[in-house]
TORLUMVO-600077 format. One record per residue (C-alpha): chain; x negated, y negated, z negated. Coordinates in steps of 0.02 Angstrom, whole numbers, plus 50000, padded with zeros to 5 digits. Example, Ala and Ser with C-alpha at 12.3 -4.5 7.8 and 13.67 -1.06 7.14 Angstrom:
<loses>
> c px py pz
> A 49385 50225 49610 $
> A 49316 50053 49643 $
</loses>
This chain:
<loses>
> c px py pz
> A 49967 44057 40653 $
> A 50044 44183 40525 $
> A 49928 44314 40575 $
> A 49774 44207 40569 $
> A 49823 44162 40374 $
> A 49832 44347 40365 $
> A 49669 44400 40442 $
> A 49577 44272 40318 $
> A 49698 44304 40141 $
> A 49632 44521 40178 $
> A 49446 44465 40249 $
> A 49362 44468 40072 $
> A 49416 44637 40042 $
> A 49378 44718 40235 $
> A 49195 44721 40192 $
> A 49230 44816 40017 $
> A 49341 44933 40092 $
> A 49197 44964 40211 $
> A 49067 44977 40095 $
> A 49188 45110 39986 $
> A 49221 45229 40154 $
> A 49034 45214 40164 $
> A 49009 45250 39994 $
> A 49135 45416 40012 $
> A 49066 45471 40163 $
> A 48875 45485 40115 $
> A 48949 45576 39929 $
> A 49032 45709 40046 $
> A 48883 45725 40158 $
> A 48805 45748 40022 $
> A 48893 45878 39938 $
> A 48904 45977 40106 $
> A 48705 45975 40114 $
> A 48713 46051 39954 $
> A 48827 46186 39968 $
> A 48749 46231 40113 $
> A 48564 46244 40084 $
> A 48484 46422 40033 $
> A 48545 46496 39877 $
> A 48447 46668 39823 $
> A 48497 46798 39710 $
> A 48417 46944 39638 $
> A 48535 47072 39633 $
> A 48568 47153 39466 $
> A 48497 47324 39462 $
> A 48324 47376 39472 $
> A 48266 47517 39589 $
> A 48138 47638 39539 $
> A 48083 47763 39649 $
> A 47931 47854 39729 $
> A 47868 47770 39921 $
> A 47726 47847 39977 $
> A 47564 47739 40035 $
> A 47556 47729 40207 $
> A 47351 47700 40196 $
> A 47319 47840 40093 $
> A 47487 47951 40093 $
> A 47478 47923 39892 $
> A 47643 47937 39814 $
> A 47682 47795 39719 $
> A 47827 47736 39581 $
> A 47892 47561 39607 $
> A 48034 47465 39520 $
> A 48075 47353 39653 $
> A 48209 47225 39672 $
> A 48330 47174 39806 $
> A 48323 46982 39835 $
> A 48491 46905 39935 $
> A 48511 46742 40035 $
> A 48713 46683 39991 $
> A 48709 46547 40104 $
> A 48692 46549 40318 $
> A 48533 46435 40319 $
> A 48389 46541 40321 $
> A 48268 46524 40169 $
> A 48121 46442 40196 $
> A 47936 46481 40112 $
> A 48007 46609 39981 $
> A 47880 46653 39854 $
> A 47904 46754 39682 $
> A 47817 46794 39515 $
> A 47817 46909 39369 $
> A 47787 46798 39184 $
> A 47754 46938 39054 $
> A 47874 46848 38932 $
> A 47823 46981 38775 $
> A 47706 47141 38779 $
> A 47566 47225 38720 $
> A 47425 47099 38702 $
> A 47269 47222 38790 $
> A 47342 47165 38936 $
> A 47178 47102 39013 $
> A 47141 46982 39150 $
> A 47334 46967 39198 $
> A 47355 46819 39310 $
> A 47534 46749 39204 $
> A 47652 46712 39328 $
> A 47581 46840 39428 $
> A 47615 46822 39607 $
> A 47724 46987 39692 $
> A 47716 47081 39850 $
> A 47866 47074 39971 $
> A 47886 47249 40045 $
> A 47892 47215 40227 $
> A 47715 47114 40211 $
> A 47557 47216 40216 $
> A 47440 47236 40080 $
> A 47296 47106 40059 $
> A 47162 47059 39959 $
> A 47241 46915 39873 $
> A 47220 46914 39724 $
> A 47289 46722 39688 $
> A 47425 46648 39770 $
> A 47594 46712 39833 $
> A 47621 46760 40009 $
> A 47775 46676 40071 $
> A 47904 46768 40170 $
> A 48077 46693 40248 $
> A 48260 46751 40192 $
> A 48385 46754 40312 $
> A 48555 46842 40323 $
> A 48461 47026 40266 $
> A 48427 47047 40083 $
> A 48217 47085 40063 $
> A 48165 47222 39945 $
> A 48012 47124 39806 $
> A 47877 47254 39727 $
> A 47869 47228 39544 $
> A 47778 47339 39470 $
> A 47707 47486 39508 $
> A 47608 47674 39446 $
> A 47497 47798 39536 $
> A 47492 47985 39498 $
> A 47317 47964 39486 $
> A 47286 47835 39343 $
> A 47393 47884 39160 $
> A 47458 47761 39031 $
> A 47476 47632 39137 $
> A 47552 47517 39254 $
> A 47507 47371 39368 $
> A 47628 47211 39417 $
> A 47632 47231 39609 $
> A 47482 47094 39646 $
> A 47458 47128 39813 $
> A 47255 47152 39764 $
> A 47325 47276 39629 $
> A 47418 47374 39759 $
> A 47289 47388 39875 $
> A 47162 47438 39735 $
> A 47264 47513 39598 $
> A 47135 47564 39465 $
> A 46977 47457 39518 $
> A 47040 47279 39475 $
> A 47092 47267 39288 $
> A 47201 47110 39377 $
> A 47376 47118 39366 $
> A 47375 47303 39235 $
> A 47478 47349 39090 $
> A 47444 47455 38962 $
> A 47570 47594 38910 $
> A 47700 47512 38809 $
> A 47855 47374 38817 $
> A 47857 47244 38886 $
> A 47996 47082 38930 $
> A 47943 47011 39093 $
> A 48038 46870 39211 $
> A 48040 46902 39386 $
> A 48080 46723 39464 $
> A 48090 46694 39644 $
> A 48113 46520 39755 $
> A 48117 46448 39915 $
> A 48064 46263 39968 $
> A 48230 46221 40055 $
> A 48340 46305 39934 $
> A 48391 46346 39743 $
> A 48296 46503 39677 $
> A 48346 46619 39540 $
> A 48256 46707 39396 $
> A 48306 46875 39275 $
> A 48237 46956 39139 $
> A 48192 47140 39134 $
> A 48121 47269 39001 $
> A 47983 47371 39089 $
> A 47914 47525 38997 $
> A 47727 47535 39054 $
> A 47728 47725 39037 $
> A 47612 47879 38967 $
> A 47662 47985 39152 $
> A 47671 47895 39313 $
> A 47849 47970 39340 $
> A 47910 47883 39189 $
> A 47896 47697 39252 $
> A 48071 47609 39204 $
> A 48165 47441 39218 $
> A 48301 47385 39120 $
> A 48394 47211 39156 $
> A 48397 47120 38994 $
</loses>
């Protein structure tokens, strides 16, 4: 008899403590699902160096970056663009963001549109911009249409001079990350640089 009294005095307050462990449970689900979904990084330093053109064995100057996945789960749909932020205003008929070219993808004739790539455990090298031995006092943001025809699209080119451009990149699964450079559009191909701002 005692224990029935007792089962009906704590009864009320079974289906709150229920509710609460409920409650706790789906916040740290929650929080787990967080911590663990894709987190990219571009990592500080620009690179800028010569690759040579596999199509035409031109040698080429990038500044390229190096774009990390911190987390295990692999990135999903990972797309990135250049916004020319400040700059010389001849810059023509710059698409602003301007999609970029992921190294290990192939050149194309896109000229709109990113071309998505996944990041797993292996950091990916992302083509910024770009100059060609050929072509002086100027540079091109590394539009895959730009890369494969360097010169004969105005799309995507920058006139000798300064310029502050974002480079922001993102997943659909994930968090993404963005980082301001200073990019000198030079006079001589060999002079293409990239400061982090």
């Amino acid at each position: 008899m005692d224990l029935f009294r007792l089962i009906l005095q704590i009864a009320p307050y079974i289906g709150s403590i229920v509710i609460l462990v409920g409650v706790f449970v789906g916040i740290i689900r929650a929080i787990y699902n967080f911590l663990k979904k894709p987190k990219l990084e571009i990592v500080d330093q620009p690179t800028i160096r010569n690759w040579q053109y596999v199509g035409t064995r031109q040698t080429r100057r990038f500044f390229t970056l190096e774009v990390k996945n911190k987390r295990k789960l692999t990135a999903k749909r990972c797309e990135a663009v250049a916004k020319v932020i400040k700059g010389s205003s001849n810059i023509g008929h710059l698409l602003n963001p301007c999609p970029l070219h992921w190294s290990r993808k192939p050149y194309s004739t896109l000229s709109t549109g990113a071309d998505p790539i996944e990041i797993g455990a292996t950091a990916e090298r992302l083509d910024v911009a770009f100059t060609v031995p050929t072509i002086s006092g100027a540079s091109w943001l590394a539009l895959s249409l730009a890369l494969s025809y360097p010169g004969q699209t105005g799309q995507a080119m920058l006139p000798q001079g300064e310029y502050v451009i974002e480079v922001q990149v993102s997943c659909e699964n994930g968090r993404g990350a963005s980082k301001k450079f200073k990019l000198i559009s030079p006079q001589n191909w060999q002079d293409l640089d990239a400061i982090k701002l």
